[in-house]
ZAMARGU-4260 file (C-alpha; in steps of 0.2 Angstrom, whole numbers, plus 5000, padded with zeros to 4 digits):
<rodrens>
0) 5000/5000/5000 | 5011/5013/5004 | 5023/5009/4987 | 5006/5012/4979 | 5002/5027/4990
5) 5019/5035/4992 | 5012/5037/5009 | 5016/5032/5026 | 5002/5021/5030 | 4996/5009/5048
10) 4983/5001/5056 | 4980/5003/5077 | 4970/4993/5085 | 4955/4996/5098 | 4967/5004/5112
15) 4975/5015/5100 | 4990/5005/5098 | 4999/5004/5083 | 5002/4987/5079 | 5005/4987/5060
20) 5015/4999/5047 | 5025/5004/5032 | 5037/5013/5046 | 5043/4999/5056 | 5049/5010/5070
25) 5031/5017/5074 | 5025/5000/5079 | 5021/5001/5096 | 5017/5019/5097 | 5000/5024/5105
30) 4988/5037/5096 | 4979/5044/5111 | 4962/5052/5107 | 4960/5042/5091 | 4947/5028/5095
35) 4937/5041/5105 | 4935/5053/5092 | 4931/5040/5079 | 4915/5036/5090 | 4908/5053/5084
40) 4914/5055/5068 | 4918/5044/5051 | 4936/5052/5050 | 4947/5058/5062 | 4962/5071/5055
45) 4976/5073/5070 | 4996/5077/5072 | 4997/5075/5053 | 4987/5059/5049 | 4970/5054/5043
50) 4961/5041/5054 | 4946/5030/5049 | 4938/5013/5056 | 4936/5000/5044 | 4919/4995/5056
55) 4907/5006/5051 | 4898/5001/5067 | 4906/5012/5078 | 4915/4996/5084 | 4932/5004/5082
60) 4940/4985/5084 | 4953/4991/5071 | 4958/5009/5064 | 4966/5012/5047 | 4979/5028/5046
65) 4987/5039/5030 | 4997/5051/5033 | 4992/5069/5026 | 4976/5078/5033 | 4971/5084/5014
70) 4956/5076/5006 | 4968/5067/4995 | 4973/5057/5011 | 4955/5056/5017 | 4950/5046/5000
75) 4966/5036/5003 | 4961/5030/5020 | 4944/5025/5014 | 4952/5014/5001 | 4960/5006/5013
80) 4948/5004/5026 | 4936/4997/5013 | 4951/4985/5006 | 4958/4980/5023 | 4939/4978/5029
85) 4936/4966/5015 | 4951/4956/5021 | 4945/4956/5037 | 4926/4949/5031 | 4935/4935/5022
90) 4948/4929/5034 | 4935/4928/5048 | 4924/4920/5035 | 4935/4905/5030 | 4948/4904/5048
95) 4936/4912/5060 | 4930/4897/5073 | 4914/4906/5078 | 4908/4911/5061 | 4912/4891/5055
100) 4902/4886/5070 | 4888/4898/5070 | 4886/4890/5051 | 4883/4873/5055 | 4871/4879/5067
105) 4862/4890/5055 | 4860/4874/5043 | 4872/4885/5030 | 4885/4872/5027 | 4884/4856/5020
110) 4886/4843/5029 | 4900/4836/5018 | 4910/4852/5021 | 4908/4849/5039 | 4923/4839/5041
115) 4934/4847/5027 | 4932/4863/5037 | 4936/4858/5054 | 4952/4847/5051 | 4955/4864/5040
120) 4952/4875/5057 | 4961/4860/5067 | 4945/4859/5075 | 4942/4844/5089 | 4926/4836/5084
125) 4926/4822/5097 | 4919/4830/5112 | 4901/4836/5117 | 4892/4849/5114 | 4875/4858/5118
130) 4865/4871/5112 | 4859/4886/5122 | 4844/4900/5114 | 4846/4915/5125 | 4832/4926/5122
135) 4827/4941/5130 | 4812/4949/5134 | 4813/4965/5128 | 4825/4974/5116 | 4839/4984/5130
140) 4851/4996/5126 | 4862/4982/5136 | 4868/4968/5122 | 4863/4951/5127 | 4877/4945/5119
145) 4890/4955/5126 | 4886/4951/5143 | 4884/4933/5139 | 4899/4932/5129 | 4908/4940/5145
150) 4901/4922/5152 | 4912/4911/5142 | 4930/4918/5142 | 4937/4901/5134 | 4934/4906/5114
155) 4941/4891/5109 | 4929/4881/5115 | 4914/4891/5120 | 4906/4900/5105 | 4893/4914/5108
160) 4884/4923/5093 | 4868/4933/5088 | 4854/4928/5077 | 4843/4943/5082 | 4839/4958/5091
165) 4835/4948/5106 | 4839/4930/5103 | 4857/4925/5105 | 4864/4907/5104 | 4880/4898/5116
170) 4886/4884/5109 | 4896/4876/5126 | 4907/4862/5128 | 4901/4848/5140 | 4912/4834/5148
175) 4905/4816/5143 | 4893/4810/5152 | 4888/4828/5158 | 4872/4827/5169 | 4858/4838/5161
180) 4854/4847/5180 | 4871/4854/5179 | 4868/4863/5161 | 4851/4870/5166 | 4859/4877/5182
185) 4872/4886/5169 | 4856/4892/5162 | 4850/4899/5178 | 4866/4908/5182 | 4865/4916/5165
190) 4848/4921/5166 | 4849/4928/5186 | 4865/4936/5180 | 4853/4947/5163 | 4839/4949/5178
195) 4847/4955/5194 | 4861/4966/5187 | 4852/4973/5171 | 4834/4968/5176 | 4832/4962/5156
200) 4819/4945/5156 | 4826/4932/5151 | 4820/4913/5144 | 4833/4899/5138 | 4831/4885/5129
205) 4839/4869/5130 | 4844/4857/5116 | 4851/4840/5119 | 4870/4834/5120 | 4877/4831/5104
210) 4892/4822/5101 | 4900/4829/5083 | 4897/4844/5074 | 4886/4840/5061 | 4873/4838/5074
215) 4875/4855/5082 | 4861/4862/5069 | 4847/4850/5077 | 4851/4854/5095 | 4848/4873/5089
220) 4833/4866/5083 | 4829/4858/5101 | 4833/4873/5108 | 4823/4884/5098 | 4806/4869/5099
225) 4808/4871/5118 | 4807/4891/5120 | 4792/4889/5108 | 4784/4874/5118 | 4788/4883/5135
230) 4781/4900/5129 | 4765/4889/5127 | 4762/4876/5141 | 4774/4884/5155 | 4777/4902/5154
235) 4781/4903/5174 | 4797/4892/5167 | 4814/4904/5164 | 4824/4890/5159 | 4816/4874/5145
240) 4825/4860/5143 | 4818/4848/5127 | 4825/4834/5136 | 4809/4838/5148 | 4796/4843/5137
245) 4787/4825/5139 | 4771/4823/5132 | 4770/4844/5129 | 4782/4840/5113 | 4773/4828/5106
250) 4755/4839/5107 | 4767/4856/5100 | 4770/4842/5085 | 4753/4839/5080 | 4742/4847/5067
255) 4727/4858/5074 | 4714/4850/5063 | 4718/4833/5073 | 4720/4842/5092 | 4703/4850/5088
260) 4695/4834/5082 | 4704/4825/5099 | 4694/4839/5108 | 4679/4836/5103 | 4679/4814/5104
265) 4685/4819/5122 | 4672/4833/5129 | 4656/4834/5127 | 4652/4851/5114 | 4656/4866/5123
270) 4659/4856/5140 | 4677/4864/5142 | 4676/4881/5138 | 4662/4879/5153 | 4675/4878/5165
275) 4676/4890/5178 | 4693/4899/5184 | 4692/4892/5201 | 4686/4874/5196 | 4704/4874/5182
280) 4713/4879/5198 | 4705/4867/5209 | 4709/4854/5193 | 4728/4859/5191 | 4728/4858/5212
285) 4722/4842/5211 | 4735/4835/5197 | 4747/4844/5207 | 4745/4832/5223 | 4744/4816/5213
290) 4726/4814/5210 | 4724/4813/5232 | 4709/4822/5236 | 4714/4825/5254 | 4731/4832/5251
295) 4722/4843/5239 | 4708/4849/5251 | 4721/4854/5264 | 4730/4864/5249 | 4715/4872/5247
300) 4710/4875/5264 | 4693/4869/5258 | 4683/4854/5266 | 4685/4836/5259 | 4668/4836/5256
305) 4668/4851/5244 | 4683/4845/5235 | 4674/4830/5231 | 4658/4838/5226 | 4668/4849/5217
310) 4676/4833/5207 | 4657/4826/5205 | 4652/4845/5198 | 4667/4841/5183 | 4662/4822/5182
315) 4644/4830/5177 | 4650/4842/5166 | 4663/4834/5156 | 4660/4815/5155 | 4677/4812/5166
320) 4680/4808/5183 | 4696/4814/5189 | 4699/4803/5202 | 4700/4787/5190 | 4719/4788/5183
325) 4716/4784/5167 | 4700/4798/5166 | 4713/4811/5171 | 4726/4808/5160 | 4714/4811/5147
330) 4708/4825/5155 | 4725/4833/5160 | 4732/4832/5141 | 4714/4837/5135 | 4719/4853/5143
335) 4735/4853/5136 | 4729/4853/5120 | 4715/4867/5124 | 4731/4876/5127 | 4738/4874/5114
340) 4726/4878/5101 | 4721/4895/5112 | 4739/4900/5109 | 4735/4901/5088 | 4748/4891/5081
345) 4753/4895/5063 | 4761/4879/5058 | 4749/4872/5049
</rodrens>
């Protein structure tokens, strides 16, 4: 560049350091002021150079210099930020372990290309993984992903991207074997972490362990079925892991047309929506203590006597005794289903 420029010419980095340069003795050499002014302005001209980031998001990681303050040296340092910004894009894009990563999550890499890639990135392949969907309530001036990238200082193994405005993904090394209580507790420090210190809600989804890369994409895919199942069945819940979604999975998977037709074998017409709030309550109550109607009664501070008239009350209404295991497992994924089809899904 500067053969081509006749310029001296340099790069510093996000503390102003100088760490590369056509004049060899100025590496090392601080340019106080630079990275700060650069934050309110494209260009920066100072002590006889022409300064310009070559992020044009403010991010200021690293700073292109020319030498000259004439507009001459000002189109010269946008040439080479563009060109050394270019450079950047494709290095990270072909050696950059996160961006290789967050592809195969993504599903934007071939599976053929998985392996090529990461003996090319000498990238270990036999340990475990699991996938982590962060996403925050609202949209803060705080980034999610700085703070949670903040979480994981070992980059070589931890990876840590966004995917949105408020979801962002953490891709976490596991040991073999790893018991799946110790990742959702992870999960809980992260999430009290984004709550008490910058009071952002906060919800985490949990895919399962996987053992090689290639099937990184399907525990995102976990991960993401598991914030959407949760947001439906159990919105008190913070952290989802799909590992637990049980039978709630299996009801999410469904097409509507069949839940609704399962509604209707199951009550008689209009029989649910006739429900009560405190009857549900005293029905979830009653689930709750394992179907034992004294248990449940003390629960409710109510007499036995009125529980079971209560329970009578549904019988009458809905065809179902709850008392009669089988009866109440129909029931209890009944209402599962009700749920669901209240929360209008658009799958199909």
């Amino acid at each position: 560049m500067k053969d081509v420029l006749d310029r001296t010419v340099g790069v510093l980095d996000e503390n102003g350091v100088i760490i590369s340069c056509s004049v060899l003795s100025m590496i090392g050499e601080s340019r106080a002021g630079v990275i700060e002014e650069l934050f309110r302005s494209d260009y920066v001209r100072m002590d006889g150079y022409t300064y310009r980031s070559i992020d044009q998001n403010k991010k200021n990681e690293y700073v292109v210099f020319v030498e000259g303050v004439d507009e001459e040296a000002a189109r010269y340092c946008g040439i080479f930020s563009v060109s050394l910004g270019n450079i950047k894009q494709f290095y990270d894009e072909r050696y950059d372990k996160s961006n290789f990563i967050k592809n195969i999550v993504m599903d934007n890499i071939l599976p053929g290309d998985i392996y090529a890639k990461a003996r090319e990135l000498h990238f270990t392949d036999d340990v475990q993984r699991v996938v982590l969907l962060v996403r925050a309530g609202v949209v803060s001036k705080v980034s999610v992903y700085d703070v949670v990238s903040g979480l994981f200082p070992e980059k070589q193994k931890d990876f840590v991207f966004n995917i949105s405005a408020v979801d962002t993904v953490i891709v976490k090394e596991v040991k073999t074997g790893v018991d799946m209580h110790d990742v959702e507790k992870l999960a809980g420090s992260i999430c009290d972490t984004l709550e008490t210190e910058y009071y952002m809600p906060t919800t985490i989804g949990i895919g399962t362990v996987v053992g090689n890369l290639a099937e990184l994409a399907s525990s995102f895919k976990e991960a993401q079925v598991a914030l959407e199942v949760g947001k439906v069945f159990d919105t008190e819940t913070s952290i989802i892991s799909y590992d637990n979604l049980g039978i709630a999975r299996l009801i999410y998977q469904l097409p509507t047309t069949l839940c609704e037709m399962f509604l209707r074998e199951v009550f008689k017409k209009g029989s649910i929506d006739s429900l009560d709030q405190e009857t549900l309550f005293t029905i979830q109550r009653f689930f709750e203590n394992n179907l034992n109607v004294s248990e449940t009664s003390r629960g409710l501070f109510v007499h036995r006597n009125t529980l079971v008239y209560r329970l009578e009350k549904i019988k009458k209404l809905t065809g179902l005794d709850l008392r009669q295991f089988d009866q109440a497992i129909v029931f209890k994924v009944a209402l599962m289903v009700k749920k669901y089809l209240d929360s209008n899904p658009a799958k199909y």
